[in-house]
The first five atom37 places (N, CA, C, CB, O) and aatype in JSON, in Angstrom:
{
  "aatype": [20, 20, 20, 20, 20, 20, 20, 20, 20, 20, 20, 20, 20, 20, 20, 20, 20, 20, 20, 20, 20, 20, 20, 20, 20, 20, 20, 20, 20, 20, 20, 20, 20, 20, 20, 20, 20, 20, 20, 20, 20, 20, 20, 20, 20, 20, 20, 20, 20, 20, 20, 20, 20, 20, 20, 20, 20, 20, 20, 20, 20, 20, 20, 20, 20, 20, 20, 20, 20, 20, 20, 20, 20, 20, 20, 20, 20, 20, 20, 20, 20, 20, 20, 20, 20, 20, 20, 20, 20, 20, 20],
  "atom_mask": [
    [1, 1, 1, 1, 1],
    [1, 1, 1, 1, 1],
    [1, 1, 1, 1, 1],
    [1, 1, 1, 1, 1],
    [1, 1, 1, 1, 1],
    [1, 1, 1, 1, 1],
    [1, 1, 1, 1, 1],
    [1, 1, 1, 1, 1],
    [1, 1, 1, 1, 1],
    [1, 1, 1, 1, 1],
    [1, 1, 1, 1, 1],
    [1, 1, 1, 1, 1],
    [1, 1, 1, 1, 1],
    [1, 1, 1, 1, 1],
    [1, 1, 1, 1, 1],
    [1, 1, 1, 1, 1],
    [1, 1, 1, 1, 1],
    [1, 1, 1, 1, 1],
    [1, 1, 1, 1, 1],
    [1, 1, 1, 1, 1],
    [1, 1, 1, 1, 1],
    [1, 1, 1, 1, 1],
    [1, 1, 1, 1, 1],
    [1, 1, 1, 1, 1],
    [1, 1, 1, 1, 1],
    [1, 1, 1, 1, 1],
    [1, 1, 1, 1, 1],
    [1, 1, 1, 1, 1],
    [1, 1, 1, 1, 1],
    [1, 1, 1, 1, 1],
    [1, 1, 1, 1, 1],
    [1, 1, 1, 1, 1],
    [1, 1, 1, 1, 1],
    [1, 1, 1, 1, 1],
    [1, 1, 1, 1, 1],
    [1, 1, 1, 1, 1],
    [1, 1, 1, 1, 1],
    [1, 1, 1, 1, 1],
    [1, 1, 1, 1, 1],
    [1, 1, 1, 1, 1],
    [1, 1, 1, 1, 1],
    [1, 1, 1, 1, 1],
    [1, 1, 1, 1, 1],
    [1, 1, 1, 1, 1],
    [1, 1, 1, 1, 1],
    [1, 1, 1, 1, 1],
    [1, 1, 1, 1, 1],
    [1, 1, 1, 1, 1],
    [1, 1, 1, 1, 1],
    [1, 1, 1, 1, 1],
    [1, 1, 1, 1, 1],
    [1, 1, 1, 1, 1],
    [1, 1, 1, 1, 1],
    [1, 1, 1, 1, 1],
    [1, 1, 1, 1, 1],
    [1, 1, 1, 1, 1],
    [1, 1, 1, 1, 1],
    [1, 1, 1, 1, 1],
    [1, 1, 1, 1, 1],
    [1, 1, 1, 1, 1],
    [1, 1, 1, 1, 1],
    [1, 1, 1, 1, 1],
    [1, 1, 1, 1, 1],
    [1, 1, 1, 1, 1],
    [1, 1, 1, 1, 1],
    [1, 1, 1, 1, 1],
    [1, 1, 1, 1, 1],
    [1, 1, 1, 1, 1],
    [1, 1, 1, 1, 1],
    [1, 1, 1, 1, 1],
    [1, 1, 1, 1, 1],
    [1, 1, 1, 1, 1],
    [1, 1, 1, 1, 1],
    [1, 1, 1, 1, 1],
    [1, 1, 1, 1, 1],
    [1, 1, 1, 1, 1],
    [1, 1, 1, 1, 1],
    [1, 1, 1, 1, 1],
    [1, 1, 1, 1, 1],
    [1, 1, 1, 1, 1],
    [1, 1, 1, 1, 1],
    [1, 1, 1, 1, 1],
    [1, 1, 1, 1, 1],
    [1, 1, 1, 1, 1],
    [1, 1, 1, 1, 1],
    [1, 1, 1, 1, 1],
    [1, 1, 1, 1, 1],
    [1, 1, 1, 1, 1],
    [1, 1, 1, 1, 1],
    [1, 1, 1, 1, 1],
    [1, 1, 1, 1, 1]
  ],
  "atom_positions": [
    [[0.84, -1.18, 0.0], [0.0, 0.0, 0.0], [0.88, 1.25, 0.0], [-0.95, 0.0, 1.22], [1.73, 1.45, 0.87]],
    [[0.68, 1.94, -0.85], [1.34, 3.77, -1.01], [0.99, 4.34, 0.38], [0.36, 5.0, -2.44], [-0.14, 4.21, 0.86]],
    [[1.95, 4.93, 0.98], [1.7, 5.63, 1.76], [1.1, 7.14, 1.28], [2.77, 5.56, 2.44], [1.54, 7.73, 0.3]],
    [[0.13, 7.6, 2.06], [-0.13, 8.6, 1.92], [0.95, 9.89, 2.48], [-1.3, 8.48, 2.36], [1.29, 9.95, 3.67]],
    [[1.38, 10.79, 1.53], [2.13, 12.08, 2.16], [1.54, 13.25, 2.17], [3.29, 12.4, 1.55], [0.75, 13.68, 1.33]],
    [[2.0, 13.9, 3.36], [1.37, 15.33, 3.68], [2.1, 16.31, 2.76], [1.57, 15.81, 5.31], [3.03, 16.75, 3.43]],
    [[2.12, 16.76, 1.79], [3.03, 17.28, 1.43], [2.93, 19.24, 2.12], [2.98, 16.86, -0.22], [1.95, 19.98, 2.18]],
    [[3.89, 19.42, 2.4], [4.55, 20.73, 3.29], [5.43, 21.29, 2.74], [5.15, 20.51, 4.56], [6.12, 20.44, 2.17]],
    [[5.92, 22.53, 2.55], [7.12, 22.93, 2.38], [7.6, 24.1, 3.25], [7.23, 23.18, 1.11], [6.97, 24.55, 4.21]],
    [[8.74, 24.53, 2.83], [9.51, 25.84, 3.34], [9.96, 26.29, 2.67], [10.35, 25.9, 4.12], [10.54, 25.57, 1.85]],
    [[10.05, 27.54, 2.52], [10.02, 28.57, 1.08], [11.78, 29.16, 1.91], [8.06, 30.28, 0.87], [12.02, 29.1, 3.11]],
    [[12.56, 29.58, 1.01], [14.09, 30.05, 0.73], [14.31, 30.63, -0.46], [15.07, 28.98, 0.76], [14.19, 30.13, -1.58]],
    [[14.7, 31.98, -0.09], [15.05, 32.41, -1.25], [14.27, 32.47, -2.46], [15.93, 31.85, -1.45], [14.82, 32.46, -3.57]],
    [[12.89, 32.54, -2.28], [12.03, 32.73, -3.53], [11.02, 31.21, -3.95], [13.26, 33.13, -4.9], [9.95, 31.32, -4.55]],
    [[11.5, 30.07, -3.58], [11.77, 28.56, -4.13], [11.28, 28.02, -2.85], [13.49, 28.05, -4.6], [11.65, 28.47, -1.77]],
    [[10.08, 26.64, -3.03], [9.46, 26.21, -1.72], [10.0, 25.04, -1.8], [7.91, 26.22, -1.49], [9.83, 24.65, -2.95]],
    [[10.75, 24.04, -1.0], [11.35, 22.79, -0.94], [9.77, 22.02, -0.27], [13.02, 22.79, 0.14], [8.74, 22.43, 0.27]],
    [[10.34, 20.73, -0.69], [9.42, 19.96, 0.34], [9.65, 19.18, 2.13], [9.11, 18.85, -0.56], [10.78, 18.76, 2.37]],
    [[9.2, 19.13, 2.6], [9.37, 18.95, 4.27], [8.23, 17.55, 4.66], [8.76, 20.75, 5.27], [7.12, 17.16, 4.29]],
    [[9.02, 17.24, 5.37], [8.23, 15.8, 5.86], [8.75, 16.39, 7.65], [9.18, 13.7, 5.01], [9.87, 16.8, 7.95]],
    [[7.6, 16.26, 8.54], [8.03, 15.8, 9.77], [7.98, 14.35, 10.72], [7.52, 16.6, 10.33], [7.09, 13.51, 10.59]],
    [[8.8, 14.26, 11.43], [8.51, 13.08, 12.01], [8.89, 13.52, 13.65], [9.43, 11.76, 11.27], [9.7, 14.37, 14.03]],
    [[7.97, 12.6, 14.49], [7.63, 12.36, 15.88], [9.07, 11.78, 16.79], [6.31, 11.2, 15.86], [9.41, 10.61, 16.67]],
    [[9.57, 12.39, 17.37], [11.0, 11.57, 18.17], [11.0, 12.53, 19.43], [12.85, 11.63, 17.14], [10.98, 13.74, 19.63]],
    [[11.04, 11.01, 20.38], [10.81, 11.38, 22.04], [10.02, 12.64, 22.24], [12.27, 11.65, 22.86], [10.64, 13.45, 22.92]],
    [[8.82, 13.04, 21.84], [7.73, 13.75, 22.21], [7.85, 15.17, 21.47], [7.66, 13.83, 23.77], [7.1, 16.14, 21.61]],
    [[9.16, 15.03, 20.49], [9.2, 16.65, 20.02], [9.0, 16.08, 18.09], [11.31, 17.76, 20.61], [9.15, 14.97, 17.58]],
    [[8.67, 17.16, 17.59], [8.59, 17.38, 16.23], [10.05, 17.27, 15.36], [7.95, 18.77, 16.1], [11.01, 17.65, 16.03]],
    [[10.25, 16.99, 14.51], [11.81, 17.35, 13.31], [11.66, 17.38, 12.27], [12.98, 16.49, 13.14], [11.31, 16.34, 11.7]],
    [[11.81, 18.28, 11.74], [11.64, 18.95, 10.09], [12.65, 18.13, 9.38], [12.07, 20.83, 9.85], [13.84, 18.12, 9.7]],
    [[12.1, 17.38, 8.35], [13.14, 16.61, 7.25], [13.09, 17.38, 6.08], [12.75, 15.01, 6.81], [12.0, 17.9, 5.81]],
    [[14.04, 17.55, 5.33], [13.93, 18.0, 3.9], [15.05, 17.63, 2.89], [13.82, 19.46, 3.91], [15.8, 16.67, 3.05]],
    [[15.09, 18.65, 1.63], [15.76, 17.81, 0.51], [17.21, 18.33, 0.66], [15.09, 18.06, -1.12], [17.38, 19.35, 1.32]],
    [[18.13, 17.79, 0.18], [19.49, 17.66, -0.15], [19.35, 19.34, -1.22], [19.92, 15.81, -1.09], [20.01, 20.36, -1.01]],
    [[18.56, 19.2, -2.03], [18.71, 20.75, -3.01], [18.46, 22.05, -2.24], [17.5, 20.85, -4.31], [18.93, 23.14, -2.56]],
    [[17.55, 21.8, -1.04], [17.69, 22.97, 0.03], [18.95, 23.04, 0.45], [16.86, 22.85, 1.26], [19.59, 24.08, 0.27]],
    [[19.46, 22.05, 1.02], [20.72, 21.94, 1.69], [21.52, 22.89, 0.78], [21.32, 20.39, 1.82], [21.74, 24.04, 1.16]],
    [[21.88, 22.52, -0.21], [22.8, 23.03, -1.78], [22.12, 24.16, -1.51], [22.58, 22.22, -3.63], [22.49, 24.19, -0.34]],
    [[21.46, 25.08, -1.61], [20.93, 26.49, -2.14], [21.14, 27.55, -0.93], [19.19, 26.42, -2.6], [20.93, 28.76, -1.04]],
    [[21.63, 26.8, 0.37], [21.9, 27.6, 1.6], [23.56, 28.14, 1.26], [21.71, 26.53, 3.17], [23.88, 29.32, 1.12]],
    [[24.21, 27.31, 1.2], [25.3, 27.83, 1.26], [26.23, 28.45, -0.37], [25.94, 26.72, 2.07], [26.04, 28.16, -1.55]],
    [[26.96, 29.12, 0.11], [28.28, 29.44, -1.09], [28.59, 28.7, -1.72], [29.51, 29.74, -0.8], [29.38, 27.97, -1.12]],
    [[28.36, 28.23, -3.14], [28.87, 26.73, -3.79], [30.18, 26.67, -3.37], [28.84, 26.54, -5.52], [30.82, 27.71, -3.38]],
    [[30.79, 25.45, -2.93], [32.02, 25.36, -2.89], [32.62, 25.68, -1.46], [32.48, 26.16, -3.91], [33.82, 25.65, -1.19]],
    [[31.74, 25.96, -0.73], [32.37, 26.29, 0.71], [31.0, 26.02, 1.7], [33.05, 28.13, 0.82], [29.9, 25.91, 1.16]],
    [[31.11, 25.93, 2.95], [30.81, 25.33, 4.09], [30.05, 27.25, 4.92], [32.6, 24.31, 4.88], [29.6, 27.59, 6.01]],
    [[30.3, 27.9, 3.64], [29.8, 29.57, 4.22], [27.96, 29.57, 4.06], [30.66, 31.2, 2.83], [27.65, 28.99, 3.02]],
    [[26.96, 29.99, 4.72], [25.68, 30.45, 4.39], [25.46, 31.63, 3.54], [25.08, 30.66, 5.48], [25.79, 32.78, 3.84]],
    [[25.01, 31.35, 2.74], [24.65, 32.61, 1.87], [24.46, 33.95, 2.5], [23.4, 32.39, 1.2], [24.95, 35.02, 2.15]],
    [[23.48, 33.6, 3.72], [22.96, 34.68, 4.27], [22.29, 33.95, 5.75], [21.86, 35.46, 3.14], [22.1, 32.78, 6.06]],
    [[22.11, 34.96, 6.31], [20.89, 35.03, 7.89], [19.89, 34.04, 7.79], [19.84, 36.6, 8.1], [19.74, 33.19, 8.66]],
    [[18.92, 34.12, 6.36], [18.03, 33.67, 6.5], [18.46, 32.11, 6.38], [17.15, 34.28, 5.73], [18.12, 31.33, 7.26]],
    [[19.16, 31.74, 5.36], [19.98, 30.7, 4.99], [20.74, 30.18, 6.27], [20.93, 31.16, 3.88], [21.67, 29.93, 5.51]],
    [[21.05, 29.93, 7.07], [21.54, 29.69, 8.38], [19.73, 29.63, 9.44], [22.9, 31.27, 8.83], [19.41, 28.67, 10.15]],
    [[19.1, 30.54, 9.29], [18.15, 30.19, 10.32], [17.19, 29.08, 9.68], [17.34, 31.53, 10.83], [16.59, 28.27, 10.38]],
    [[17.08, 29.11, 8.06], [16.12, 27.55, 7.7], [17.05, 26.13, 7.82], [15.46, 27.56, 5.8], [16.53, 25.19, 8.4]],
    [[18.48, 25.96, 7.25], [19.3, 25.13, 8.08], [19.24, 25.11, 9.43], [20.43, 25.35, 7.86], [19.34, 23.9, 9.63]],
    [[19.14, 25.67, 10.61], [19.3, 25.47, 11.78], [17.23, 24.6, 12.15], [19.95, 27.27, 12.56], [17.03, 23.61, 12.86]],
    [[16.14, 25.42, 11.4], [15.33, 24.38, 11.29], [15.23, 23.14, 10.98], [14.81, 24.6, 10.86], [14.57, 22.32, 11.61]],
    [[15.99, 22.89, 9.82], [15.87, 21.21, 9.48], [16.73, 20.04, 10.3], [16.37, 21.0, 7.93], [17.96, 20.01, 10.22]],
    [[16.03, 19.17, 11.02], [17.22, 18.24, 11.37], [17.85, 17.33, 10.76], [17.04, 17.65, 12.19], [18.47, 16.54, 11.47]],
    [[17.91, 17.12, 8.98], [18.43, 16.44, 8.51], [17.65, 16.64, 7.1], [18.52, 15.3, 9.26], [16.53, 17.09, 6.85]],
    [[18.76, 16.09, 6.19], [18.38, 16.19, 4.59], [18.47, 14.68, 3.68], [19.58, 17.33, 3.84], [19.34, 13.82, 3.77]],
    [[17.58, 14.7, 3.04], [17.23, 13.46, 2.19], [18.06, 13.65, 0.56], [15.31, 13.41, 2.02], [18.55, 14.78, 0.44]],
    [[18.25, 12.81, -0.54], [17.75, 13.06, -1.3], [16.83, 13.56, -1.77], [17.82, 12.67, -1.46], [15.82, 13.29, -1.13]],
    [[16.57, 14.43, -2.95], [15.03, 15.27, -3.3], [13.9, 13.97, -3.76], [15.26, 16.65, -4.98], [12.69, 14.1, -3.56]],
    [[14.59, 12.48, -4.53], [14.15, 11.75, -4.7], [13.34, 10.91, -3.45], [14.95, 11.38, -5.35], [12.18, 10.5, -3.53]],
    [[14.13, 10.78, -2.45], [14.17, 10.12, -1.13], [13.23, 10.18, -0.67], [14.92, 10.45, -0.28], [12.51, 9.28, -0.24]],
    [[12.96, 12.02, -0.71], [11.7, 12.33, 0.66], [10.68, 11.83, 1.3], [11.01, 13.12, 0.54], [10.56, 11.42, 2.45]],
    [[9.69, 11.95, 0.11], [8.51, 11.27, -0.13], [8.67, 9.86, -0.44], [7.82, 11.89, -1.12], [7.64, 9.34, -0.02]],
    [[9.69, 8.63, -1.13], [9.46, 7.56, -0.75], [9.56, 6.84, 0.38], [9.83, 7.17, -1.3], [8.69, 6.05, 0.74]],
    [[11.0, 7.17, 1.22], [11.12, 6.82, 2.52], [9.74, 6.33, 3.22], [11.7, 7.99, 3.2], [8.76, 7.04, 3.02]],
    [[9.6, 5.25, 3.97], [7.93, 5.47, 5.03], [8.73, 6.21, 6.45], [6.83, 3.31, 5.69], [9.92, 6.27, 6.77]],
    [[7.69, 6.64, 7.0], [7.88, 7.29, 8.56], [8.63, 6.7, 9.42], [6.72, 7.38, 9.34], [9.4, 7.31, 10.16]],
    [[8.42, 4.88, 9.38], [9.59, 4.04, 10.28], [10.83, 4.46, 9.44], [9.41, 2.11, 10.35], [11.71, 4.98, 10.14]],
    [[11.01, 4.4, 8.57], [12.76, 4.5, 8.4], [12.97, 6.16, 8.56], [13.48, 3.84, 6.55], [14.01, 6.74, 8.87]],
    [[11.63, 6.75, 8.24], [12.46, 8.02, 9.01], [13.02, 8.32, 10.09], [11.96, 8.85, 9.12], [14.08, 8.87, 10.39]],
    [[12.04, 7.82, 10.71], [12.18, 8.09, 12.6], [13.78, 6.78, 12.48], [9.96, 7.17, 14.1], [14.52, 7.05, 13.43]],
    [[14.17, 6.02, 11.93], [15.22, 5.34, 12.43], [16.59, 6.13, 11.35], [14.88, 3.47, 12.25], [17.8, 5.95, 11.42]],
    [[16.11, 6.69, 10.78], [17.56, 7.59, 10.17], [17.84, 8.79, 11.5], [17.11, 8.68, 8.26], [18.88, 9.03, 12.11]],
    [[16.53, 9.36, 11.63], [16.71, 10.57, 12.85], [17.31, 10.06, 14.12], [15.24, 11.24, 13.32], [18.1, 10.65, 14.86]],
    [[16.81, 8.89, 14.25], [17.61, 8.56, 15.98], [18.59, 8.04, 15.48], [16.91, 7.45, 17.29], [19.35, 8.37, 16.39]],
    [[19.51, 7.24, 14.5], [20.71, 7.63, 14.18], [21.78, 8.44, 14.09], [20.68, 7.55, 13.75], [22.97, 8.22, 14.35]],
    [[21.08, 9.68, 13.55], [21.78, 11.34, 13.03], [21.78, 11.35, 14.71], [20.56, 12.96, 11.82], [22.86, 11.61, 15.24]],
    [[20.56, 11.06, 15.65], [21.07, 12.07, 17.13], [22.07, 11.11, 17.77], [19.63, 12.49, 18.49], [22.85, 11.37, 18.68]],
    [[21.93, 10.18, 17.26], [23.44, 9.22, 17.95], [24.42, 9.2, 17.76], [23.65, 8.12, 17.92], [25.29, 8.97, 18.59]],
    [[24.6, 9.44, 16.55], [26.08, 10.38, 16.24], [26.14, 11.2, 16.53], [26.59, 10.72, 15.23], [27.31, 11.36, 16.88]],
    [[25.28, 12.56, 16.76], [25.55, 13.46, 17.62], [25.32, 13.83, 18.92], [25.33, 14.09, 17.23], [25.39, 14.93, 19.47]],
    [[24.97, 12.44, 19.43], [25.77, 12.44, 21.0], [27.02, 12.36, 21.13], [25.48, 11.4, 21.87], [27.62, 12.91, 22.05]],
    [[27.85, 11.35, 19.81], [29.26, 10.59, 20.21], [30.11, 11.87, 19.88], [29.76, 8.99, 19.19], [31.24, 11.9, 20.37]],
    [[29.71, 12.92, 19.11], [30.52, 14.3, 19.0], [30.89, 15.0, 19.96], [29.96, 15.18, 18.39], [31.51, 16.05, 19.75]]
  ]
}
């Protein structure tokens, strides 16, 4: 069975990406695409374009492929996210 998706986005710079959230230990986390990721920063460097570009990165807790998003189901989301925070405990 197809999962049904909510589809959501977040608008940057003119351009609305798509956003999936998922449920972990009682709080919300914004997922989105890999081409948001790319459009925040300076090609070629690790710099934010800008303010706003740094405050929608600091929203997302993690990036998919643009392909990814919407196929992924919700269990492997929620088990990529408590991954990403388990590595960033061991940091």
């Amino acid at each position: 069975m197809k999962q049904k998706v909510n589809n959501q986005f977040i608008s940057y710079n003119g351009k609305r990406y798509p956003v999936r959230y998922i449920n972990v230990d009682g709080g919300s986390l914004m997922v989105s695409v890999e081409s948001l990721n790319s459009a925040l920063f300076v090609p070629g460097t690790s710099e934010y374009k800008n303010a706003e570009a740094r405050r929608v990165d600091d929203s997302v807790f993690f990036f998919l492929d643009d392909e990814n998003l919407n196929a992924v189901s919700d269990d492997d989301l929620l088990r990529i996210a408590r991954s990403v925070m388990f590595v960033g405990e061991l940091a």
